[in-house]
C-alpha positions in Angstrom: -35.2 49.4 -36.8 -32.4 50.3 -39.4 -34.3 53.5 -40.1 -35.0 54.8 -36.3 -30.4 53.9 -35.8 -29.3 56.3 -38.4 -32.2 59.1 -38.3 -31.6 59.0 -34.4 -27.9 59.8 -34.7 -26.6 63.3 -33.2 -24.2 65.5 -34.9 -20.9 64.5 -33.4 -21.7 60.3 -33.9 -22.2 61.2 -37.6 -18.8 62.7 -38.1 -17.6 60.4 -35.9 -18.5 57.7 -38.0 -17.5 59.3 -41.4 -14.1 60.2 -40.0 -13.7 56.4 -38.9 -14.5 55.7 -42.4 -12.4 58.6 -44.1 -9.0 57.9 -42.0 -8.3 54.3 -43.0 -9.2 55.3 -46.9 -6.4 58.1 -46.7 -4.1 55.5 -45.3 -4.8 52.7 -47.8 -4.3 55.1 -50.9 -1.3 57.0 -49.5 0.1 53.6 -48.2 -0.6 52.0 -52.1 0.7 55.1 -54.1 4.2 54.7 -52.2 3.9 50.7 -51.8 3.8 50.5 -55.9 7.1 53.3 -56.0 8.6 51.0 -53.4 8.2 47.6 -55.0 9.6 49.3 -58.3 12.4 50.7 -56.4 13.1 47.1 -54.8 13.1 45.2 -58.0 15.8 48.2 -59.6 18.0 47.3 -57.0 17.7 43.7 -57.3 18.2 44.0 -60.9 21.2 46.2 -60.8 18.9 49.4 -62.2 18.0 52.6 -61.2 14.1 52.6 -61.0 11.8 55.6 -61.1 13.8 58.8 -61.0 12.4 61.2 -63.1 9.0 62.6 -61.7 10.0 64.6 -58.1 12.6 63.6 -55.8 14.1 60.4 -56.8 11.2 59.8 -58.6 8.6 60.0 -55.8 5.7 61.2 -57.6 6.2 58.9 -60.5 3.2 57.0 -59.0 1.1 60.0 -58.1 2.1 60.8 -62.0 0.6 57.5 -63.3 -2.4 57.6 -60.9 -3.2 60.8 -62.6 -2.5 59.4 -66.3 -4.8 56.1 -65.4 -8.2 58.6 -64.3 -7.8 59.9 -68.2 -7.3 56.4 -70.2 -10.6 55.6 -71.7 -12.8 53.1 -69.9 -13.1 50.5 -72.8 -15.8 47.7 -72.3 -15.9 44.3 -74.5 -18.7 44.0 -77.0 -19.6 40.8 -75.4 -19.0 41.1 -71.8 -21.8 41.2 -69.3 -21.8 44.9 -68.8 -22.9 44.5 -65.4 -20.9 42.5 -63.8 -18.3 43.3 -65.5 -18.5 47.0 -64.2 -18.8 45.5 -60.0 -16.9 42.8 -60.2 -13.8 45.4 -59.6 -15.9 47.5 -56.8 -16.2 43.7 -55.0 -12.7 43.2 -55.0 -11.9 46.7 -53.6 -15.0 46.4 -50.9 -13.5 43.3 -49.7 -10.0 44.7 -49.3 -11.7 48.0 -47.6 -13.8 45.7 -45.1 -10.8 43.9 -43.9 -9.6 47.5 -42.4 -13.1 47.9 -40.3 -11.3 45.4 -37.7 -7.8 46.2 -38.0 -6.4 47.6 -34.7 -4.1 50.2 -35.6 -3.3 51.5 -31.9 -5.2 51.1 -28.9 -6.9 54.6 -29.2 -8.4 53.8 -33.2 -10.1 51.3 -34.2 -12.7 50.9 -36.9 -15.0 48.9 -35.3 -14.2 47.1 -31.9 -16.2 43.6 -33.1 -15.9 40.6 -30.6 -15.3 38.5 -34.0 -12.5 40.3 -35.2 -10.4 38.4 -36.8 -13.1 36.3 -38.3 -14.8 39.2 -40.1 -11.1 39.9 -41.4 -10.9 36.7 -42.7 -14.4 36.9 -44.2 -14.3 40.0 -45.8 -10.7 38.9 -47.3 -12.7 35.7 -48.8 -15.3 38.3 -50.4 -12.1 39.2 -53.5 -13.1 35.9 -54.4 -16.2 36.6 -55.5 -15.1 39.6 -57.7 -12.3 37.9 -59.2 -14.5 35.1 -60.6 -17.1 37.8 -61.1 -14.6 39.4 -63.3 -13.0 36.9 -65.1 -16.5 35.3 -66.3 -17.9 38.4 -67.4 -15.5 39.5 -69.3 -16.1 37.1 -72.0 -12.3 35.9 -72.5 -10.7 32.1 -72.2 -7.9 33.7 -70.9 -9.4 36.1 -68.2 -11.8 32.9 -67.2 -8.7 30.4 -66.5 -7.3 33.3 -64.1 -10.5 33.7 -62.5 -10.8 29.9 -61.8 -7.4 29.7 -60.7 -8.0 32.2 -58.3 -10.9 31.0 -56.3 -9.3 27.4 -56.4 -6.1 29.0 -54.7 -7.9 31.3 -52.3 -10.3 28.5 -51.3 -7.4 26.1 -50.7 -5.2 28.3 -48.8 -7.7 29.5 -46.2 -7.8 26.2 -45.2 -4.4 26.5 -43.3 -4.6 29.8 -43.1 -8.0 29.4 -40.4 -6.0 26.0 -38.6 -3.4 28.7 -38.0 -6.4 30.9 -36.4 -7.6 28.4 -34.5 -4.0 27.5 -32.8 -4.0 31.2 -32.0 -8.0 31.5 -30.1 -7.0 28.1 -28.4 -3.9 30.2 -26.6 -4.9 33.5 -26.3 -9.1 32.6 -25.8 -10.0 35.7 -28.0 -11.5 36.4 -31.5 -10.7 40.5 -31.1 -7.8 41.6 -32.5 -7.5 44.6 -29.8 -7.5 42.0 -26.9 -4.9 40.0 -28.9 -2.7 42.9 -29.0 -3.4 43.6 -25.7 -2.5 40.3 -24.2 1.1 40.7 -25.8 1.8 43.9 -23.8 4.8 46.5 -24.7 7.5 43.9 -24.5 8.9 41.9 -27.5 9.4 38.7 -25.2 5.2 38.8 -25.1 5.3 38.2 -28.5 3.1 35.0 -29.4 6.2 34.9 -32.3 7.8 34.6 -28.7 5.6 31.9 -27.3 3.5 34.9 -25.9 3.1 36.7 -22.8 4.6 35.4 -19.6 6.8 33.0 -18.3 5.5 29.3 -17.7 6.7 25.8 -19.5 4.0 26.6 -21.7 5.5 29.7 -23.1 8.9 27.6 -24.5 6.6 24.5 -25.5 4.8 26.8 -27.5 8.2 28.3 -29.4 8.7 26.2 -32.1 4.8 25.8 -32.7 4.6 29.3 -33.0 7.1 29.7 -35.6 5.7 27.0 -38.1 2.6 28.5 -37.7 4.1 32.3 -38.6 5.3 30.4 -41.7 2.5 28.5 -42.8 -0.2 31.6 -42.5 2.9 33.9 -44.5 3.0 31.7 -46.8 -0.8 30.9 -47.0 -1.7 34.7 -47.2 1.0 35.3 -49.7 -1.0 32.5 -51.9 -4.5 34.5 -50.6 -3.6 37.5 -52.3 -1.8 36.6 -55.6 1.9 37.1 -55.0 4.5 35.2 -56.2 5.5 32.4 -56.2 2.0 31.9 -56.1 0.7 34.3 -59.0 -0.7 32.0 -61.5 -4.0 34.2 -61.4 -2.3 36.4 -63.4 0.5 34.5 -65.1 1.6 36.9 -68.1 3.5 34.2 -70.0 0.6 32.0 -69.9 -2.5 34.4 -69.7 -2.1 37.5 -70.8 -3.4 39.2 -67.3 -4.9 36.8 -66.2 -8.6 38.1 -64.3 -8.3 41.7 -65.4 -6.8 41.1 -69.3 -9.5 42.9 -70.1 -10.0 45.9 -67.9 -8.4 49.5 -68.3 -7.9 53.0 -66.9 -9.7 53.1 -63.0 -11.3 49.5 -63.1 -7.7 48.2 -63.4 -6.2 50.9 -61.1 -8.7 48.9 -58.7 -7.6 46.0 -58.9 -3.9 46.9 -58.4 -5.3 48.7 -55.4 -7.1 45.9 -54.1 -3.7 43.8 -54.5 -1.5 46.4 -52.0 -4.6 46.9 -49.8 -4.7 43.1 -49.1 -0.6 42.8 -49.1 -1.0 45.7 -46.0 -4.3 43.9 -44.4 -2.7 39.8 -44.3 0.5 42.1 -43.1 -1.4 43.3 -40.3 -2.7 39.8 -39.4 0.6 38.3 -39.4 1.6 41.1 -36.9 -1.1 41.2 -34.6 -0.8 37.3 -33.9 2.8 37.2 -33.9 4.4 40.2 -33.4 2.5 42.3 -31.1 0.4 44.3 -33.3 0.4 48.0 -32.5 2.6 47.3 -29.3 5.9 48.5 -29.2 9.0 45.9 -28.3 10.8 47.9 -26.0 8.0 50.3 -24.3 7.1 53.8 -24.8 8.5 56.9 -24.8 5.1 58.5 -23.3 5.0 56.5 -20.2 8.8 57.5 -20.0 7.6 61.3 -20.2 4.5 61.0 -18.7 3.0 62.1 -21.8 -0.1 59.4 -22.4 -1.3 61.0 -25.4 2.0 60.5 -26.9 1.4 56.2 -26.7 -1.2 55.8 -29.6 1.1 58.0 -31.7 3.9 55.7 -31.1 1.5 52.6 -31.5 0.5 53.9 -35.0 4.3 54.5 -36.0 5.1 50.7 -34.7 2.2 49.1 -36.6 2.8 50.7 -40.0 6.8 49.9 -39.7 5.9 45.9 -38.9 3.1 45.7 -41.7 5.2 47.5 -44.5 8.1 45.3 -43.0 5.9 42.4 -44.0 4.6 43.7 -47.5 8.6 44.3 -48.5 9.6 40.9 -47.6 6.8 40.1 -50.0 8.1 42.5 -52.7 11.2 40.5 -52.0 10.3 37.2 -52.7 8.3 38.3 -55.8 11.8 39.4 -57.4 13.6 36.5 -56.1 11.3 33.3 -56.5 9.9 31.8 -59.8 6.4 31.2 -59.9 5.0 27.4 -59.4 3.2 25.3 -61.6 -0.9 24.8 -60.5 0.2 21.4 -59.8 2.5 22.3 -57.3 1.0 25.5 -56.2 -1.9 23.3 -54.8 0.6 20.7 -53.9 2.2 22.7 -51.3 -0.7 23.4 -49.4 -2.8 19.9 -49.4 0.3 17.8 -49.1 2.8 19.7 -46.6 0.9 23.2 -45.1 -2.8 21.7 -43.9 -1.1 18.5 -42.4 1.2 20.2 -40.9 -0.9 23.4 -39.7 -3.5 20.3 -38.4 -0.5 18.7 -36.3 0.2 22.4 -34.8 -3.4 22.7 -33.8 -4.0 19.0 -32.2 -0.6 19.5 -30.5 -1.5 22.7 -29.3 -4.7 21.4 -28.2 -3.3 18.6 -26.3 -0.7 21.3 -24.5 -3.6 23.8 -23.3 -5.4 20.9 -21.8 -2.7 19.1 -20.1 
């Protein structure tokens, strides 16, 4: 059956397919080459220095620079790792990050792959990191690379928790798994927000206010947890483990993992902003209805999701340079004791509400 779908595919669905594939890849590195300048641009300015200024125009090409020197380093594997796995545990990590952008909505006129389940296949494929990171950290034959594994997979496990209550609240409104629809639904206003208490006006839509804003916290601060950013880095915690998961990996299989890490900062960025903040929609309409130019909306669409997902990823650069990083013990206090009973509250609440 697989066989008779792809040897039956014409020309056009072919490069259709491979262009679908292509276009988010671009994005992700371009988006990850200027994320790393930006976060070392952010962390000058809150430490009263200059930053990268050195290679291009105000240093722009400093990362471009250090891409380059990280394809020569020499790919040095430990005598006793598990070869491997030690060699995919780093491809895992970046396929898992890649899959979340299958399902990702970027305007109304490209998307991946339009699944009925979107959000739970981004959620899945999210969960897959997990597997690499352990992967990693076990096979690379190191106490200190195996303590940063384990810490990871304890912290991703516990923070999906809240992180899928918060879903829920959200399918129990809106009555949709697809991201596109749940874009849709908040159409090109910014008072259809769900941030907003959605689209509409009904006693429902101001009940569901101050619902909708814990549950913005609880999944920001659940999917800054998910992918390793302070004040939840412990994964990696260089005063206490070296690197942490990757203290043994160098040149490209490193370079992967710090891909992986922006990738996911963008794809829980783009999660937070299609259930809260509208997704691709604009807040105040569109110029190309305005003009009667219709080809002009996804363009705008495009432009409106990148600035709310890198909005995101540089509050996230901000709180890494302002917080200090928790204990385990609290780390994992935080989300049994105050995010899951509170993210259960949001959703029996909300339940009650949508019935009534």
């Amino acid at each position: 059956m697989i066989y008779n779908y792809f040897f039956n595919l014409t020309g056009s669905e072919i490069a259709s397919a491979f262009i679908c594939c292509i276009l988010p890849l671009v994005y992700v590195l371009t988006y990850v080459l200027y994320a790393v300048y930006g976060e070392r641009k952010v962390s000058a300015f809150m430490q009263d220095r200059i930053g990268p200024n050195r290679c291009g125009y105000r240093g722009l090409l400093q990362t471009v620079a250090d891409l380059l020197k990280m394809l020569q380093k020499e790919d040095i594997v430990p005598r006793n790792a598990d070869k491997p796995f030690w060699v995919m545990a780093p491809i895992i990590v970046f396929t898992g990050c890649f899959t979340a952008f299958a399902c990702i909505p970027f305007s109304s006129a490209f998307v991946g792959s339009a699944f009925s389940l979107g959000i739970l296949i981004v959620m899945a494929a999210s969960s897959i990191s997990a597997v690499g990171l352990l992967m990693a950290g076990w096979s690379s034959n190191n106490k200190y690379s195996l303590i940063g594994s384990l810490r990871s997979v304890a912290q991703i496990v516990s923070y999906e928790i809240p992180t899928f209550l918060v879903v829920l609240v959200m399918i129990i409104i809106l009555g949709t798994l697809d991201l596109t629809v749940i874009s849709e639904k908040q159409t090109a206003y910014f008072w259809n927000w769900m941030i907003l208490g959605g689209p509409g006006l009904s006693w429902q839509k101001f009940v569901y206010i101050p619902f909708m804003v814990s549950s913005f916290i609880i999944i920001y601060i659940s999917t800054l947890a998910e992918v390793n950013r302070t004040p939840f880095d412990i994964p990696e915690a260089e005063a206490e483990l070296v690197a942490g998961y990757h203290t043994e990996y160098t040149g490209m299989k490193f370079g992967m993992f710090f891909l992986s890490e922006y990738g996911n900062m963008f794809a829980v960025s783009a999660i937070v902003s299609i259930l809260f903040f509208g997704g691709y929609q604009s807040p105040f309409g569109y110029l190309g209805n305005s003009l009667n130019l219709p080809w002009l909306v996804p363009i705008e669409q495009l432009v409106w999701f990148s600035i709310k997902c890198i909005f995101f990823v540089f509050v996230q650069m901000w709180l890494r340079w302002t917080l200090p990083r928790l204990r385990v013990d609290q780390l994992m206090a935080t989300c049994w004791k105050y995010l899951i009973p509170i993210a259960f509250v949001n959703l029996i609440i909300i339940g009650l509400i949508t019935v009534l």
